[in-house]
C-alpha positions as CSV (number, residue, x, y, z in Angstrom):
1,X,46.5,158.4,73.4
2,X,46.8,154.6,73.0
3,X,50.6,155.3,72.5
4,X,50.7,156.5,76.3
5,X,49.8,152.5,77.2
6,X,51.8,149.2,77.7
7,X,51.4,146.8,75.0
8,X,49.9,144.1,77.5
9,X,47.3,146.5,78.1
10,X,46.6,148.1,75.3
11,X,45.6,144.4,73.9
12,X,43.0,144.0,77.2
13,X,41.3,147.7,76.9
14,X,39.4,147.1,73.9
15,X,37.5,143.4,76.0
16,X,37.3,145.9,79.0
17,X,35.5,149.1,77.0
18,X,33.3,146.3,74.9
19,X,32.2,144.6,78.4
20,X,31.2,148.0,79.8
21,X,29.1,148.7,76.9
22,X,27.4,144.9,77.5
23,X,26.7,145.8,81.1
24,X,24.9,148.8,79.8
25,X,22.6,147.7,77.8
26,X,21.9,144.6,79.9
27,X,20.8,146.9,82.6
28,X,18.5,148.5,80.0
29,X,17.0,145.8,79.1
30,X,16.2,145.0,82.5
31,X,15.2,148.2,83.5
32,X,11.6,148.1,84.9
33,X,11.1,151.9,85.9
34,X,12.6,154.4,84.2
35,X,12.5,155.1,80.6
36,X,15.1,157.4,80.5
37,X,17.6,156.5,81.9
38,X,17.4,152.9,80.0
39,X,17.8,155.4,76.4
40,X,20.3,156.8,77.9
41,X,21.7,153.3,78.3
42,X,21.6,152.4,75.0
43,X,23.2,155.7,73.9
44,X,26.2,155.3,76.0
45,X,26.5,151.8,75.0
46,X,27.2,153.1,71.5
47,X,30.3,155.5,72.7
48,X,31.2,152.7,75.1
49,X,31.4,150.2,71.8
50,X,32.8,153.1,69.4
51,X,35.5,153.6,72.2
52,X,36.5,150.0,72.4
53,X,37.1,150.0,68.7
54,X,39.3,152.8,68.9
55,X,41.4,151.4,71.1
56,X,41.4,148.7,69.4
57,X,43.3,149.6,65.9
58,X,43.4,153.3,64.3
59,X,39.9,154.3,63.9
60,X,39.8,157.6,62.2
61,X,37.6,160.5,63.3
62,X,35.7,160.7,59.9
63,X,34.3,157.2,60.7
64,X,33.5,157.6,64.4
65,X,31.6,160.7,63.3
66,X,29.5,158.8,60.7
67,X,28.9,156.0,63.2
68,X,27.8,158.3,66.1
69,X,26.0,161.1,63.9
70,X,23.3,158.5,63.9
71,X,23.4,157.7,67.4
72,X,23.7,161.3,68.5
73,X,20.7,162.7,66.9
74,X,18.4,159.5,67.4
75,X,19.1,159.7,71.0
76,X,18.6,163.4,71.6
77,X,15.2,163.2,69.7
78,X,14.4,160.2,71.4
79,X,15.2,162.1,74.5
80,X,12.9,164.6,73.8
81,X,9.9,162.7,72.7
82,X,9.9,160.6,75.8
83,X,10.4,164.0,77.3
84,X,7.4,165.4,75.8
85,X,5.3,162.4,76.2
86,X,6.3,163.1,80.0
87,X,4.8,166.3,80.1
88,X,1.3,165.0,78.9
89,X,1.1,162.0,79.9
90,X,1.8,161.1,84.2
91,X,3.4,157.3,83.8
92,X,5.8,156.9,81.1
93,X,7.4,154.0,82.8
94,X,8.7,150.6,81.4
95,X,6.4,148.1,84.0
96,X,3.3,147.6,81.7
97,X,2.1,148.4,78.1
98,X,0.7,152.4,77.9
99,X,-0.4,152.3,74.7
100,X,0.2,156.0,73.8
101,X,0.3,155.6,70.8
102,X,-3.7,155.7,70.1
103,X,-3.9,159.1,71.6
104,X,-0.1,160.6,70.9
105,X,0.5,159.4,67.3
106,X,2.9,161.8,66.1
107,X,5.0,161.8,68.7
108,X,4.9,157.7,68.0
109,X,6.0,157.9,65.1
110,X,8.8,160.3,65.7
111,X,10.1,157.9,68.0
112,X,10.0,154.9,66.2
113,X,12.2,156.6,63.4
114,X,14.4,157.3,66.7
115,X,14.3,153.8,67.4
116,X,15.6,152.7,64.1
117,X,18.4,155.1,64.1
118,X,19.8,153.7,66.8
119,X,19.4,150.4,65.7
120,X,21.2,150.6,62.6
121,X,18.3,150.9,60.2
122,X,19.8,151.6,56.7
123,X,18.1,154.8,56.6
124,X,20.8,156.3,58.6
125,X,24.1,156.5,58.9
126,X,24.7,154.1,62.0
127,X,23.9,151.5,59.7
128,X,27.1,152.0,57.5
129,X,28.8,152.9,61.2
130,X,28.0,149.8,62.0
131,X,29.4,148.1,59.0
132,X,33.0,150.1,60.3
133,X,33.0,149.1,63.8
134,X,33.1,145.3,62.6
135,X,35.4,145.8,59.7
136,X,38.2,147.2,62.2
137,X,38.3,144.1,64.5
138,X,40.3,141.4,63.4
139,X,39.4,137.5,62.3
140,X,41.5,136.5,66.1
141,X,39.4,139.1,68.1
142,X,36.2,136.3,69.2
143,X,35.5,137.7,72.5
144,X,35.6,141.6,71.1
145,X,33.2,140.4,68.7
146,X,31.2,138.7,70.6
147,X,30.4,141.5,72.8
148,X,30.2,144.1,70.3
149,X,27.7,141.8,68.5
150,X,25.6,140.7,71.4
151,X,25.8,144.5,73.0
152,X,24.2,145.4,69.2
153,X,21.7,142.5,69.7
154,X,20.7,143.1,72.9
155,X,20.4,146.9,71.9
156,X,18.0,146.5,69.6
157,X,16.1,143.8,71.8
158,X,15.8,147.1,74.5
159,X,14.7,149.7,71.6
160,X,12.1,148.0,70.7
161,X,10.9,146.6,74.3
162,X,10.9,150.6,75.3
163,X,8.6,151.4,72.3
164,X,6.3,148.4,72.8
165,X,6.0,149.0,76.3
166,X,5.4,153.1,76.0
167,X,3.6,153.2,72.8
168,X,2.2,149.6,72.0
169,X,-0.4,148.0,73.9
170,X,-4.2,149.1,75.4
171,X,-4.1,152.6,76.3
172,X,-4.1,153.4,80.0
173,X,-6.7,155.8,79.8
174,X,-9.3,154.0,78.0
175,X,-12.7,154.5,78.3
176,X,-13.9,150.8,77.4
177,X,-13.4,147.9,79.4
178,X,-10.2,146.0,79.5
179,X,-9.8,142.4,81.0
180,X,-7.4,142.3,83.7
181,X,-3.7,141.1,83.0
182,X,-4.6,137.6,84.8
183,X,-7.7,136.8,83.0
């Protein structure tokens, strides 16, 4: 319904809809407790960026579906995998490294192809979504580019800081000795 607005703001929705999405994944990034709600972050950063570009210039359906087909089913298997991980395993959350993956592989594994969907990993089709949200906004557009790109930067800076931090590191339930932190 971009018809419905005025022409001045029609021109300020897209900077609006593209800051929102920055916001979003900032707070991911700096989320220190909760795993899920920080993928659920990055997920609605994605509609938040797809939805500035619509506004932006006529984005046609066929392309938002290709972009967010990756998006969509990345984030609902994330979801489940940290979901699952949940069940087993009591602290799932994003203040130190669990290493889950020594005793969890498969789930691991599962969600680091998750992760990579949503990055944009050629694999999938986000990656050629991607290539379609930047090819509808125009060479005068800096600051809608600039948040679109540094919401995709940042976005992959949180996927991979929510992997490291759930499935990398010493495992929590170790039976061997572990230094402390501060040593």
């Amino acid at each position: 319904h971009r018809e419905l607005l005025s022409e001045d703001v029609r021109f300020h929705v897209p900077l609006v809809f593209s800051f929102i999405a920055v916001i979003m994944v900032l707070k991911s990034f700096s989320e220190r407790k909760n795993v899920k709600l920080s993928w659920l972050l990055i997920v609605m950063n994605h509609f938040w960026v797809a939805l500035a570009v619509s506004f932006n210039e006529t984005f046609r359906f066929e392309q938002v579906y290709l972009y967010l087909s990756g998006i969509v089913v990345g984030g609902i298997i994330g979801w489940f995998a940290l979901r699952r991980l949940r069940r087993i395993e009591q602290s799932i959350d994003l203040d130190q490294f669990h290493g889950h993956s020594y005793h969890h592989p498969k789930i691991a594994f599962v969600f680091l192809i998750t992760c990579l969907a949503m990055t944009g990993f050629p694999i999938t089709p986000t990656f050629i979504g991607e290539d379609l949200i930047f090819s509808h906004i125009h060479s005068n557009q800096y600051m809608l580019a600039f948040f679109i790109s540094l919401s995709f930067v940042v976005d992959g800076l949180s996927i991979i800081r929510i992997y490291a931090r759930v499935f990398l590191g010493p495992h929590s339930k170790s039976p061997t000795e572990m230094a402390y932190r501060s040593s």
